[in-house]
N, CA, C and O atoms as a GROMACS GRO file, in nm:
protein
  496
    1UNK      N    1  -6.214  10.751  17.265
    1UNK     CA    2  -6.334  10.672  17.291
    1UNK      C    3  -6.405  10.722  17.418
    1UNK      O    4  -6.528  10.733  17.415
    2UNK      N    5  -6.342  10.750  17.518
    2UNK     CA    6  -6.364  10.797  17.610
    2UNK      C    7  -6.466  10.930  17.635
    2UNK      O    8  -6.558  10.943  17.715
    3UNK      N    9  -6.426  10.997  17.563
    3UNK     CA   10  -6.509  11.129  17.524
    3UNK      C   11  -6.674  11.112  17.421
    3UNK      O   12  -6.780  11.169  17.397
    4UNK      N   13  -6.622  11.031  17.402
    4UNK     CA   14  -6.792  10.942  17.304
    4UNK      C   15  -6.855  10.908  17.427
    4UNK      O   16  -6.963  10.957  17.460
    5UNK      N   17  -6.794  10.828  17.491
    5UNK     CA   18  -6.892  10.728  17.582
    5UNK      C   19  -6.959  10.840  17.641
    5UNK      O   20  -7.082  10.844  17.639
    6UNK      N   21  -6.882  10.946  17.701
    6UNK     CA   22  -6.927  11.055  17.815
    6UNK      C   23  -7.097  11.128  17.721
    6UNK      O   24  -7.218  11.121  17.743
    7UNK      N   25  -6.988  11.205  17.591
    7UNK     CA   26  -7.134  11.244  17.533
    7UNK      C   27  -7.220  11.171  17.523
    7UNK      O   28  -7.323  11.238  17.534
    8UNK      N   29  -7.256  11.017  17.502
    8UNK     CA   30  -7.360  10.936  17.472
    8UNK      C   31  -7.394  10.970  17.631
    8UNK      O   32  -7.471  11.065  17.637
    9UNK      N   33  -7.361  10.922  17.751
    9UNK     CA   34  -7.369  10.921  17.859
    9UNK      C   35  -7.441  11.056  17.892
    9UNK      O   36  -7.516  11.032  17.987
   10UNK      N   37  -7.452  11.196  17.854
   10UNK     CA   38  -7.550  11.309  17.825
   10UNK      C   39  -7.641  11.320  17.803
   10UNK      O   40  -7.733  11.376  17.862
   11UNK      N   41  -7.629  11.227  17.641
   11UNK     CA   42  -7.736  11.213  17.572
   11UNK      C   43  -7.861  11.129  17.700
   11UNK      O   44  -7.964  11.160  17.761
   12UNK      N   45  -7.785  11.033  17.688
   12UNK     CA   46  -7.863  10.950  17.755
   12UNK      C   47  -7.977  10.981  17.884
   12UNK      O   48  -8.072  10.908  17.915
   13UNK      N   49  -7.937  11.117  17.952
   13UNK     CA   50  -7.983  11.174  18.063
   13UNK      C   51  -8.033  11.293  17.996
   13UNK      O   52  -8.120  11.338  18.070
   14UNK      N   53  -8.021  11.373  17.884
   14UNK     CA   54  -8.084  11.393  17.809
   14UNK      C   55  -8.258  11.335  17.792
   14UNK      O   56  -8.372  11.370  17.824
   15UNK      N   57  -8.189  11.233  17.726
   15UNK     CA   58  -8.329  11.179  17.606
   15UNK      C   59  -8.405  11.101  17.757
   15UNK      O   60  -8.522  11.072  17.730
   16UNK      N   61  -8.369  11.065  17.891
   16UNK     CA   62  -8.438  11.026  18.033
   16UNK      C   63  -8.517  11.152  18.059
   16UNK      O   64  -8.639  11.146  18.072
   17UNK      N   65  -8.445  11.278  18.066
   17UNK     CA   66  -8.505  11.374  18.137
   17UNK      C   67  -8.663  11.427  18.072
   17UNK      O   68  -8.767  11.465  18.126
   18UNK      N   69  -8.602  11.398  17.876
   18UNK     CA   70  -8.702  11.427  17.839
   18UNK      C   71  -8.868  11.303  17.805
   18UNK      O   72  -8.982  11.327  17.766
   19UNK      N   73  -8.799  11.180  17.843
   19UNK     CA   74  -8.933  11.111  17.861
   19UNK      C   75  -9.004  11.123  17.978
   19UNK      O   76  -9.118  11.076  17.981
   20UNK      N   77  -8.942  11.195  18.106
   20UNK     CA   78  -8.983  11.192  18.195
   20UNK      C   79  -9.100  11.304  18.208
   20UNK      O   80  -9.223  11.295  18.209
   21UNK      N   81  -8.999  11.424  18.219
   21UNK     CA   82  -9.077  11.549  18.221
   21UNK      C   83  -9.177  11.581  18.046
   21UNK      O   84  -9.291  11.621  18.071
   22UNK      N   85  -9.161  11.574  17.961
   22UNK     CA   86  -9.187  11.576  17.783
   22UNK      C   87  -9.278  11.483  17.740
   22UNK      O   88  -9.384  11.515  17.686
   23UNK      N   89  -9.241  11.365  17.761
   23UNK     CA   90  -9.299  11.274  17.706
   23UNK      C   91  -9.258  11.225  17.551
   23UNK      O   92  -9.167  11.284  17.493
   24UNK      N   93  -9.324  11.122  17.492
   24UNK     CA   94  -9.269  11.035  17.359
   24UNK      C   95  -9.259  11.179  17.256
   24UNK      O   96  -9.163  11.220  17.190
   25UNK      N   97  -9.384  11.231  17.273
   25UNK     CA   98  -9.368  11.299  17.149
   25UNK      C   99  -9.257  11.418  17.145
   25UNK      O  100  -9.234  11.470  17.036
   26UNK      N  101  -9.210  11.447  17.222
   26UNK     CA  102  -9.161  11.569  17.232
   26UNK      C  103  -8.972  11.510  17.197
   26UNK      O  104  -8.876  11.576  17.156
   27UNK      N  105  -8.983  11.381  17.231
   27UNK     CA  106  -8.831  11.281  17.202
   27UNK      C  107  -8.889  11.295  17.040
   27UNK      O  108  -8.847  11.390  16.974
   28UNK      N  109  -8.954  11.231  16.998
   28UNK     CA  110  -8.981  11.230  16.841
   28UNK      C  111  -8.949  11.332  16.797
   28UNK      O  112  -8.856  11.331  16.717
   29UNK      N  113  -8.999  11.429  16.824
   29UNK     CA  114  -8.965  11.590  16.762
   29UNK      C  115  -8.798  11.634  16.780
   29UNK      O  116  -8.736  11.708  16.703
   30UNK      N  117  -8.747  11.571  16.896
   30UNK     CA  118  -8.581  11.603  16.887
   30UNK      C  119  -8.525  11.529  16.775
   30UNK      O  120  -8.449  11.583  16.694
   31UNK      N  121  -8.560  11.405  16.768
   31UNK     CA  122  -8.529  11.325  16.706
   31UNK      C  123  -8.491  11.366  16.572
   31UNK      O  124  -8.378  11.381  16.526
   32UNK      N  125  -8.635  11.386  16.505
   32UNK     CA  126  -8.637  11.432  16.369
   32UNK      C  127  -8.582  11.554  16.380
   32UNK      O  128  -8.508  11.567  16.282
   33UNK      N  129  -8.579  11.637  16.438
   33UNK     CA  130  -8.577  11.805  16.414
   33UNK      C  131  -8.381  11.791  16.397
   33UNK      O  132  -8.326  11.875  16.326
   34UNK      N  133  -8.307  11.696  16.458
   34UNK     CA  134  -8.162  11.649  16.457
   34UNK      C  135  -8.144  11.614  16.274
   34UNK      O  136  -8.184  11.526  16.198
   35UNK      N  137  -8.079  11.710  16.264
   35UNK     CA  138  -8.039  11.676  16.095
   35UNK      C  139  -7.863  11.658  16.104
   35UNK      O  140  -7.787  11.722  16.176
   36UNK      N  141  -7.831  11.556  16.012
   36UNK     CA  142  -7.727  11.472  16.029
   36UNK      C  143  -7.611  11.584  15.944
   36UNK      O  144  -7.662  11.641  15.848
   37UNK      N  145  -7.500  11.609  15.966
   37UNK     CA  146  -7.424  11.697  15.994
   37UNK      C  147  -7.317  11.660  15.830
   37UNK      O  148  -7.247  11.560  15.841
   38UNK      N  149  -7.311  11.706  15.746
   38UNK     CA  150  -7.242  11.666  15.602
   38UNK      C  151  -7.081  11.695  15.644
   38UNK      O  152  -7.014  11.793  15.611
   39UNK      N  153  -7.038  11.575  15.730
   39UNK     CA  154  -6.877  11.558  15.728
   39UNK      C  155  -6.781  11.532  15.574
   39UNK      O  156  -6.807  11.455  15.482
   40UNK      N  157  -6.710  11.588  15.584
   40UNK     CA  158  -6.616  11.574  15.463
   40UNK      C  159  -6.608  11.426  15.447
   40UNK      O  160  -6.649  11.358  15.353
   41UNK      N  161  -6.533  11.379  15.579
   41UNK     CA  162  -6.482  11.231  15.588
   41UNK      C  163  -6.566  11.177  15.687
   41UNK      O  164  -6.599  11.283  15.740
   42UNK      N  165  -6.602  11.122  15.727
   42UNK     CA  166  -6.686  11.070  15.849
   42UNK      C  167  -6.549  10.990  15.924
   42UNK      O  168  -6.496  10.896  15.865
   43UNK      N  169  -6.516  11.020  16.010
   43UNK     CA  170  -6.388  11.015  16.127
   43UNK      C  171  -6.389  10.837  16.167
   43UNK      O  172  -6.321  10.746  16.118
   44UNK      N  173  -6.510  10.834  16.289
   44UNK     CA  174  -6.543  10.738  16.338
   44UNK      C  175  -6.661  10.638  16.274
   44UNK      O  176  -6.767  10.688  16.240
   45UNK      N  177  -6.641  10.510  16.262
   45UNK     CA  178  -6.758  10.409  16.222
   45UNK      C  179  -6.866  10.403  16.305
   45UNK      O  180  -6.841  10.419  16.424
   46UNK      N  181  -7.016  10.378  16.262
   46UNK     CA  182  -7.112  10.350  16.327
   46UNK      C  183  -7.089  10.263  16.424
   46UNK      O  184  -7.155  10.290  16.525
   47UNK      N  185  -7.028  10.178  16.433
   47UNK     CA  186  -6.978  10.090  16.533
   47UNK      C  187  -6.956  10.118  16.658
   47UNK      O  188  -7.017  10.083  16.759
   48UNK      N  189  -6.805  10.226  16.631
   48UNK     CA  190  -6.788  10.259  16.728
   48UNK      C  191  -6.862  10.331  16.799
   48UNK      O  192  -6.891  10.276  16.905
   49UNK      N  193  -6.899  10.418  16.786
   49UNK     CA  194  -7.038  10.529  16.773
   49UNK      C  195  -7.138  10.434  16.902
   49UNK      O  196  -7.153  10.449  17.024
   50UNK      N  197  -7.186  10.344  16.808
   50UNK     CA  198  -7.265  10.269  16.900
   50UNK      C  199  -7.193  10.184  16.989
   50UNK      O  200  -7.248  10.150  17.093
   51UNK      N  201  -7.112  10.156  16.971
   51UNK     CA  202  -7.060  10.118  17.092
   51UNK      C  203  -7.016  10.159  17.216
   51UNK      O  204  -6.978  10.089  17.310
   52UNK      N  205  -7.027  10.296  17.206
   52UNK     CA  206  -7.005  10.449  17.259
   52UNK      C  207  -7.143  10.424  17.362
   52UNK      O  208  -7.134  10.418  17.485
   53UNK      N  209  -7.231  10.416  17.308
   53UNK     CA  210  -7.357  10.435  17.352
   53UNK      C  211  -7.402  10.290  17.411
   53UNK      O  212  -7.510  10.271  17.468
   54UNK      N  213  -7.316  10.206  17.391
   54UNK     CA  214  -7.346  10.118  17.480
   54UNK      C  215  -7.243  10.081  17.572
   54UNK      O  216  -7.244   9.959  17.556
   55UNK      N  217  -7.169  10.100  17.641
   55UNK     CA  218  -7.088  10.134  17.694
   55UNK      C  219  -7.130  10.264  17.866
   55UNK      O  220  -7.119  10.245  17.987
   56UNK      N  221  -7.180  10.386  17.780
   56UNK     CA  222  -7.258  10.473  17.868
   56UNK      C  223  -7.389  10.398  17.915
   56UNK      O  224  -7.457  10.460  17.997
   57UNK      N  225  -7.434  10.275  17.876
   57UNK     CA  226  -7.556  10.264  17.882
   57UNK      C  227  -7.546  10.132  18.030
   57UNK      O  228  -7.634  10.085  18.103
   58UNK      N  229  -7.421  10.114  18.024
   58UNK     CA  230  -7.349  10.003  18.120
   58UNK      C  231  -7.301  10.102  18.253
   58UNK      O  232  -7.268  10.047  18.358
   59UNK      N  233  -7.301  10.247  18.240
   59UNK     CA  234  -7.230  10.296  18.330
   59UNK      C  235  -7.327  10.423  18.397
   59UNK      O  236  -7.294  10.515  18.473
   60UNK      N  237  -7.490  10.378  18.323
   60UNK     CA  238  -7.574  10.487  18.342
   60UNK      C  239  -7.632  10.429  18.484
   60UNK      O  240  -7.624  10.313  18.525
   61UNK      N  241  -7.709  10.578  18.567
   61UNK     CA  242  -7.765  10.504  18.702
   61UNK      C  243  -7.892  10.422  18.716
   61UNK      O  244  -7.931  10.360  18.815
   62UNK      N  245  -7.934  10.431  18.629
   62UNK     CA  246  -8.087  10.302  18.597
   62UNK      C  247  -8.074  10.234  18.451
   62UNK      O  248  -7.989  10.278  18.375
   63UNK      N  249  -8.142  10.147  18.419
   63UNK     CA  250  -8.184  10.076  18.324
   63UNK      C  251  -8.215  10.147  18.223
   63UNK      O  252  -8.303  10.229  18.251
   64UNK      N  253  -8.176  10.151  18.106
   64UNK     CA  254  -8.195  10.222  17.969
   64UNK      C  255  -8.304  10.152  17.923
   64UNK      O  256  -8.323  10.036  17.957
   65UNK      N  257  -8.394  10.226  17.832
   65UNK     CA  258  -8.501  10.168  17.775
   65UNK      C  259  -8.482  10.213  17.588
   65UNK      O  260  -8.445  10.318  17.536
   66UNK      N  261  -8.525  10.083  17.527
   66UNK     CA  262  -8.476  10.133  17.418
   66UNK      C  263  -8.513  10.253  17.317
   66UNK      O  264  -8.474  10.296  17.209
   67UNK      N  265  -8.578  10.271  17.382
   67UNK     CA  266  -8.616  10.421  17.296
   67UNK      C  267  -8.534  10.534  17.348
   67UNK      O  268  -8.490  10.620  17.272
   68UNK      N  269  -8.519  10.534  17.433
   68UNK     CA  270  -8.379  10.612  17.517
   68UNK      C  271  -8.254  10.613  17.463
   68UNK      O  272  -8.200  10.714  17.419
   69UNK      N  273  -8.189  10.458  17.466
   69UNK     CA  274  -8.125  10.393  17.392
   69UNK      C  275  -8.117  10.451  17.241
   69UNK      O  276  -8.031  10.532  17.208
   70UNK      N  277  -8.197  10.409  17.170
   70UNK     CA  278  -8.202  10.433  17.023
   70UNK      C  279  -8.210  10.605  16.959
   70UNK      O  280  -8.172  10.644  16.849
   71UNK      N  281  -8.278  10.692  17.081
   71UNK     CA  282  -8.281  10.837  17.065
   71UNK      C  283  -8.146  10.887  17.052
   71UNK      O  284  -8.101  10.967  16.970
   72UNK      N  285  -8.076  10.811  17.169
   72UNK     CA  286  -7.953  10.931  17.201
   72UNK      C  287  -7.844  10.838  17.082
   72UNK      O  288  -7.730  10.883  17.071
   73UNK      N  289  -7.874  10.736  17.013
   73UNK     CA  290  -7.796  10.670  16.899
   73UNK      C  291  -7.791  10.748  16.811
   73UNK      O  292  -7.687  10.787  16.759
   74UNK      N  293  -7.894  10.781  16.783
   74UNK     CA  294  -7.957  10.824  16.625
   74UNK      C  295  -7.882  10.960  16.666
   74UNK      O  296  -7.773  10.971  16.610
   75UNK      N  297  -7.909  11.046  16.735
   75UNK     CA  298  -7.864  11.218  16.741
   75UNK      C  299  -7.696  11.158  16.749
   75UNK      O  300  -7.620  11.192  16.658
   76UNK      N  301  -7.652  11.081  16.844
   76UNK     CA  302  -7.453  11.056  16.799
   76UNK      C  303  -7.422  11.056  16.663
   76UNK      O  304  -7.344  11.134  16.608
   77UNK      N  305  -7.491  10.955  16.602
   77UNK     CA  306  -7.432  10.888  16.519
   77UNK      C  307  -7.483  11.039  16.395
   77UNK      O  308  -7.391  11.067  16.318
   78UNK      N  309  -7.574  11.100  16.382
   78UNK     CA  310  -7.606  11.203  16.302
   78UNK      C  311  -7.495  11.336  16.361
   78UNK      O  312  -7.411  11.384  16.285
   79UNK      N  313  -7.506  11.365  16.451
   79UNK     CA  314  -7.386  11.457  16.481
   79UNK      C  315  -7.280  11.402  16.462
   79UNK      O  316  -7.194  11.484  16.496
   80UNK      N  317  -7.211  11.267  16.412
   80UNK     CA  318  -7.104  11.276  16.378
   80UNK      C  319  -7.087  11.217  16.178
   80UNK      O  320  -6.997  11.166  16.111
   81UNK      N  321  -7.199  11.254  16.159
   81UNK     CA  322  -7.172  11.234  16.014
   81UNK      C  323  -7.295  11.155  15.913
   81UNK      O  324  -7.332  11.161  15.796
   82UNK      N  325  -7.326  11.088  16.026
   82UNK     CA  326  -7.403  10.932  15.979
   82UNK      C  327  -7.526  11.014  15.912
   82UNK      O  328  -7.543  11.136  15.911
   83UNK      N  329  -7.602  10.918  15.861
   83UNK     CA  330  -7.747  10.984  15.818
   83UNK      C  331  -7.820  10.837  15.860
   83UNK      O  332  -7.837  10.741  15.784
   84UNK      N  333  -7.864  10.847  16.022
   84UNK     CA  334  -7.908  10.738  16.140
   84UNK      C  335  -8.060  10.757  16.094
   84UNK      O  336  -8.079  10.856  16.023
   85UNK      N  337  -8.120  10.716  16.110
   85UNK     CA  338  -8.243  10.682  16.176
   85UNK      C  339  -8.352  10.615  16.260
   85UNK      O  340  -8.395  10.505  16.225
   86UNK      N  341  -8.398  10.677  16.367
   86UNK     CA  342  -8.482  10.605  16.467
   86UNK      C  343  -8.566  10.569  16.410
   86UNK      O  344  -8.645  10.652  16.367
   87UNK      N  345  -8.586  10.441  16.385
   87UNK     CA  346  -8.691  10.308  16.359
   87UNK      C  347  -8.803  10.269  16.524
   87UNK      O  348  -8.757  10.250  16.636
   88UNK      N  349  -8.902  10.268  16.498
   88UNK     CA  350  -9.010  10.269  16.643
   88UNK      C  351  -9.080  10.145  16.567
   88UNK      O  352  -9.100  10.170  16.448
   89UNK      N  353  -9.123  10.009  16.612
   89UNK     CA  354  -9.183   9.890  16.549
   89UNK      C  355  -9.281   9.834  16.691
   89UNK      O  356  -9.262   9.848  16.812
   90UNK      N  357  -9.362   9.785  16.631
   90UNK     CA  358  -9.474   9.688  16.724
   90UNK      C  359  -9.506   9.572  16.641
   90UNK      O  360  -9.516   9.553  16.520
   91UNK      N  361  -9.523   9.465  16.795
   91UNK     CA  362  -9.555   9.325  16.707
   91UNK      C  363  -9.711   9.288  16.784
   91UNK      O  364  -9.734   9.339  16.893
   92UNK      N  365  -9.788   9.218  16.735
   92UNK     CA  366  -9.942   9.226  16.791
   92UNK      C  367  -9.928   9.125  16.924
   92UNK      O  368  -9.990   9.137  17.030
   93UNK      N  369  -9.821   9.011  16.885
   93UNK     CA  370  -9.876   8.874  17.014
   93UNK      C  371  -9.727   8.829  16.992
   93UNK      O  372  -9.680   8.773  16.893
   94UNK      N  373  -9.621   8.887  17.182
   94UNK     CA  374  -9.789   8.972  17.271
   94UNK      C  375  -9.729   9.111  17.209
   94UNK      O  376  -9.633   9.160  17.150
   95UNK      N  377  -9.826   9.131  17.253
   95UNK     CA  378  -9.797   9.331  17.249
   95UNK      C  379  -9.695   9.357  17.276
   95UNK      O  380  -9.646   9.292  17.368
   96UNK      N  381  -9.617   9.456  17.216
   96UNK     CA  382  -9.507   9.505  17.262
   96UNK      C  383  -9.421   9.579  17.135
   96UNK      O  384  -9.402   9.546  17.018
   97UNK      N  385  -9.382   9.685  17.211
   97UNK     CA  386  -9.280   9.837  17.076
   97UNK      C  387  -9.147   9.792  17.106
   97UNK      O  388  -9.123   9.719  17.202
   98UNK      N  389  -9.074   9.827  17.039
   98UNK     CA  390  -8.928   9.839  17.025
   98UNK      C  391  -8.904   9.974  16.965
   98UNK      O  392  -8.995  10.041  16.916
   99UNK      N  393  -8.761  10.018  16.972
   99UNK     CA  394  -8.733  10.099  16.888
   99UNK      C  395  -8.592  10.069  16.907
   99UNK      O  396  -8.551  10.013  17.009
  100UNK      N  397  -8.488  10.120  16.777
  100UNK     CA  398  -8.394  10.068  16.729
  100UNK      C  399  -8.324  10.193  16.595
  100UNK      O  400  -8.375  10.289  16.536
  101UNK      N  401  -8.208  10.138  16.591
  101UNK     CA  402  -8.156  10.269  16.460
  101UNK      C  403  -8.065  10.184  16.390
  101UNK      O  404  -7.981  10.100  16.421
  102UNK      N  405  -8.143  10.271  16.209
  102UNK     CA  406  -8.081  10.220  16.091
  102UNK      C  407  -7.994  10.271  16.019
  102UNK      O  408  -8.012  10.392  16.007
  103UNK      N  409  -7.879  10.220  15.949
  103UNK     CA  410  -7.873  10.354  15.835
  103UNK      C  411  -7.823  10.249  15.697
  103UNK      O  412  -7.752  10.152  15.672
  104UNK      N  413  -7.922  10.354  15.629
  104UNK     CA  414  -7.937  10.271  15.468
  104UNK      C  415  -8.004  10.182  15.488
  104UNK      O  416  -7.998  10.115  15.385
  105UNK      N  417  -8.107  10.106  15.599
  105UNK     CA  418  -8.162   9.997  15.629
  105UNK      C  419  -8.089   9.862  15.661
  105UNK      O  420  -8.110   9.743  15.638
  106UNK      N  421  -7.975   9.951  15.736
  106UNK     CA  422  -7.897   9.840  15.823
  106UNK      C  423  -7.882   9.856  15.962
  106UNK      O  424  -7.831   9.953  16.018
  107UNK      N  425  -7.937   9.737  16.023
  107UNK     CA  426  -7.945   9.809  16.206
  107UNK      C  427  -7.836   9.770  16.271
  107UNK      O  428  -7.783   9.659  16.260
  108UNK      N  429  -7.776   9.914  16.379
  108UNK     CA  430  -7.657   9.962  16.402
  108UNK      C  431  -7.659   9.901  16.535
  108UNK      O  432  -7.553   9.854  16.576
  109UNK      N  433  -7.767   9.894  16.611
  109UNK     CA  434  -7.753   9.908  16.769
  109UNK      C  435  -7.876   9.812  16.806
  109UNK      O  436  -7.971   9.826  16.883
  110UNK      N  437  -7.835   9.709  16.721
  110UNK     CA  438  -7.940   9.552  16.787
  110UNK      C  439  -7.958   9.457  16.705
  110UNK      O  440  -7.886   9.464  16.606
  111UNK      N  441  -8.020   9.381  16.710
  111UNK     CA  442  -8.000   9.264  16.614
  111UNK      C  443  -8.053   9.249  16.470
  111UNK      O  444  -8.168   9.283  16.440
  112UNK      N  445  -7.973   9.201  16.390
  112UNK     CA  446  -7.999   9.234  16.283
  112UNK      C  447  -8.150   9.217  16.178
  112UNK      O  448  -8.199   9.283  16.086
  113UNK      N  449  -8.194   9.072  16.260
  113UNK     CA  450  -8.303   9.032  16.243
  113UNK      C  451  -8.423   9.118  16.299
  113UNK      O  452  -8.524   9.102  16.231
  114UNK      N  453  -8.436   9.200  16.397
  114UNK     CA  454  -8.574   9.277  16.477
  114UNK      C  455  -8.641   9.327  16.348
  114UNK      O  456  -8.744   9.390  16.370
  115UNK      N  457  -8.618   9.317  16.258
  115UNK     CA  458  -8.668   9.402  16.138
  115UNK      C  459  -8.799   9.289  16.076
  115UNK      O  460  -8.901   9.312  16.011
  116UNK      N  461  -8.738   9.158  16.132
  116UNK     CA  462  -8.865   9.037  16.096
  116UNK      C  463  -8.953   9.029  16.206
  116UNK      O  464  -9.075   9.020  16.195
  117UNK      N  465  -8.862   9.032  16.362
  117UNK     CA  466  -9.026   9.045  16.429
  117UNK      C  467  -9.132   9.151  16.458
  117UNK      O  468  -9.252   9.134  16.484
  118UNK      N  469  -9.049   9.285  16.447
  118UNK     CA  470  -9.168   9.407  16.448
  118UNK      C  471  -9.159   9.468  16.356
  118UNK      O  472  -9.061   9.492  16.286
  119UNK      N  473  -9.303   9.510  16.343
  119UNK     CA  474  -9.389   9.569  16.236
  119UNK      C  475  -9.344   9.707  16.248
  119UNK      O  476  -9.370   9.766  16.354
  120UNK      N  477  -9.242   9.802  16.102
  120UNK     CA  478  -9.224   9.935  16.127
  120UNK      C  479  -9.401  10.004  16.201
  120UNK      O  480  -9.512   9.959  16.228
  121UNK      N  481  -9.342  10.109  16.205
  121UNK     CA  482  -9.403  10.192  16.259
  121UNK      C  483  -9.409  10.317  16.233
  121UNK      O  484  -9.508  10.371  16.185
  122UNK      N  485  -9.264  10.398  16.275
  122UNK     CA  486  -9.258  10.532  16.211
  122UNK      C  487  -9.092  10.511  16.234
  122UNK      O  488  -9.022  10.445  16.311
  123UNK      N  489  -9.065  10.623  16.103
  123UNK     CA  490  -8.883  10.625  16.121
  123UNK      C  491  -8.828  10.779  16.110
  123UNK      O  492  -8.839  10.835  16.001
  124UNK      N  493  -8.777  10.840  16.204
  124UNK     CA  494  -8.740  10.957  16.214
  124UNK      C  495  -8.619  10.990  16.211
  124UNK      O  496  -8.587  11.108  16.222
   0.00000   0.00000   0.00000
């Protein structure tokens, strides 16, 4: 488990470095351009996986934002088998994005319901 948390904990300074210096679109493009890896057996559950990533996200030096969050999910959970996807949603009132990750249209890393208050958007 230990060795998950660390890689998510990468990721995570990763997918920071690149909103910082990059910007959204250039996370989108990792995002998608990450093709999910055809394991024989898939080892570990999405669960754990994400729990991996939340865990690093408790031990990171600032505040995770969920697109951060949900970037460096989606590339774990696809490098270890999954076929993840980053879900990006907005709701009009008030304003405000989320982003979040599915697989098969089941969300892995937040509540199960966000799917009723924001409006998809794009899924990579």
């Amino acid at each position: 488990m230990m060795r998950r948390v660390v890689e998510s904990w990468l990721l995570l300074l990763y997918f920071d470095w690149l909103m910082h210096f990059r910007g959204f679109q250039r996370i989108h493009a990792v995002v998608r351009a990450q093709k999910h890896l055809r394991a024989a057996k898939v080892q570990e559950s999405d669960c754990e996986l994400s729990h991996a990533v939340d865990l690093a996200c408790v031990f990171y030096f600032k505040p995770v934002l969920c697109l951060q969050r949900s970037a460096a999910t989606a590339v774990l959970l696809r490098h270890h088998g999954w076929n993840a996807e980053m879900v990006i949603g907005a709701q009009l009132l008030p304003l405000q994005s989320h982003a979040w990750v599915e697989i098969d249209g089941r969300v892995v890393n937040d509540k199960p319901y966000i799917t009723e208050i924001f409006q998809v958007l794009e899924r990579c």
